[in-house]
N, C-alpha and C positions, 0 to 999 in steps of 0.2 A: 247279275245281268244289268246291261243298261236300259234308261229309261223307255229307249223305244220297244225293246224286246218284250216287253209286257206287253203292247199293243201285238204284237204277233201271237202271242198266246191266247187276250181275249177277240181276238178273230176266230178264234178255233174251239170256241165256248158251247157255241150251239149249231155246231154241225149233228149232234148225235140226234136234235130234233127231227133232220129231212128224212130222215129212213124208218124216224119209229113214228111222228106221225100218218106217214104212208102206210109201212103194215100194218099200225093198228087198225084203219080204216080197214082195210083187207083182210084183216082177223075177226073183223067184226066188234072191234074192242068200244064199249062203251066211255066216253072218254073220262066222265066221273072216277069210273071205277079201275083207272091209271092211274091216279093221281100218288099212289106208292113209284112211278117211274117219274111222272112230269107233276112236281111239287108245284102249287101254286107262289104264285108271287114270286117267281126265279129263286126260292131258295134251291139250297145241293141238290142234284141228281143224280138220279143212280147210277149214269154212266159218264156223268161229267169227270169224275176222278181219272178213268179210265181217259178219255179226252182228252184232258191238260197233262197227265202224264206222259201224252204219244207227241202232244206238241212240247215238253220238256227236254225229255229227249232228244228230238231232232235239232232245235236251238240249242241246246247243251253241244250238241255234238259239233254244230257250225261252229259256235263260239269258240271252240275249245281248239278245233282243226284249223281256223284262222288266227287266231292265237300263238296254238306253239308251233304252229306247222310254216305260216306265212303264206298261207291259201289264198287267192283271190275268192271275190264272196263266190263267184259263180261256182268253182271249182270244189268249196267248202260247201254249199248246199250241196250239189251232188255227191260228191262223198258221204256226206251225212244219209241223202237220202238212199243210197245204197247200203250201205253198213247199217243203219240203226231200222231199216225195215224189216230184217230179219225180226228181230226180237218184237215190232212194235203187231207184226202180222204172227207171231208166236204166241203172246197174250190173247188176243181176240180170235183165236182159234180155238185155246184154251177154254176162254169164257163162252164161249157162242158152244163148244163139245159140251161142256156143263149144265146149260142151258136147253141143249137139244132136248133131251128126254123130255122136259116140260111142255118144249111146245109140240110136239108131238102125244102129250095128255096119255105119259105114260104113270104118271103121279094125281094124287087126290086133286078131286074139287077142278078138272079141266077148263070149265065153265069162266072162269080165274085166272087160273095160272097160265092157259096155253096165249092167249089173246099176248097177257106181257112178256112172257116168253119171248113171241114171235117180238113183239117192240124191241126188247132189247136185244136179240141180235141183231134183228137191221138195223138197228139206231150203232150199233156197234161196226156192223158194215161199212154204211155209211158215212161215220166218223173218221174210222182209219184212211178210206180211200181220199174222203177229202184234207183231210190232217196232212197224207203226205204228197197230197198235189198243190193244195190253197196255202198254208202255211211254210213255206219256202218260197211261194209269192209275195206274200205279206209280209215277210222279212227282208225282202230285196228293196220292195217300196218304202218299209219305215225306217231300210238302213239307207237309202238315197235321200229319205224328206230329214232323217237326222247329219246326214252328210253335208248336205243342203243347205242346213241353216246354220252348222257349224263353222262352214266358209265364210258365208255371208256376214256372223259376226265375224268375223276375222278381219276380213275386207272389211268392217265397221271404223273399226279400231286405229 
């Protein structure tokens, strides 16, 4: 990947935040006793993997469509974001199904388990819908601000 395309990925770092700290609020979740979902001091989370993997994908797939294809970017986001939404709304269907029982405190110790439960499917909600709206945003602007200054030296020169 080029150097800008890492800034498209950590834009899409902490989306899975907006929807689990919402339901956890709503679940009643004590925020302490999250701390196995929202690690202190930004280490790993539990659904960060999940996260950068859905924004991998989508840049993988631009990249690769403008590439061999000879897509303009506009044409290479859309493409990507139709083709790689299957799988990426596949997964999170997956994991939120798996998930379900729990927060519905069909499993020991509800008291626990349902509050994060509900966090990480919304946080997983959440994440996917913005993954595939914000980040084809934010690759169009840091593929314009890196287009941008690579003219600009040009014209330096």
């Amino acid at each position: 990947m080029a150097s800008g395309d890492e800034d498209s990925l950590l834009a899409n770092r902490d989306f899975h935040r907006a929807g689990a700290v919402g339901a956890g609020r709503h679940a009643g979740a004590v925020p302490g006793r999250l701390h196995s979902v929202h690690a202190v001091d930004d280490r790993p989370h539990l659904l960060l993997g999940i996260v950068a993997k859905n924004a991998i994908l989508l840049l993988d797939y631009i990249l690769i469509t403008r590439r061999e294809h000879h897509l303009d970017r506009s044409t290479a986001i859309l493409d990507a974001c139709r083709k790689r939404a299957r799988p990426i709304i596949k997964t999170i269907v997956a994991m939120g199904g798996g998930m379900l029982p729990v927060a519905l405190g069909l499993g020991g110790d509800p008291s626990f388990r349902v509050p994060m439960a509900i966090v990480g499917i919304s946080g997983l909600i959440t994440s996917t819908l913005l993954s595939l709206l914000v980040v084809p945003v934010v690759y169009g602007g840091v593929d314009d601000g890196v287009r941008g200054r690579v003219e600009r030296q040009r014209g330096v020169r």
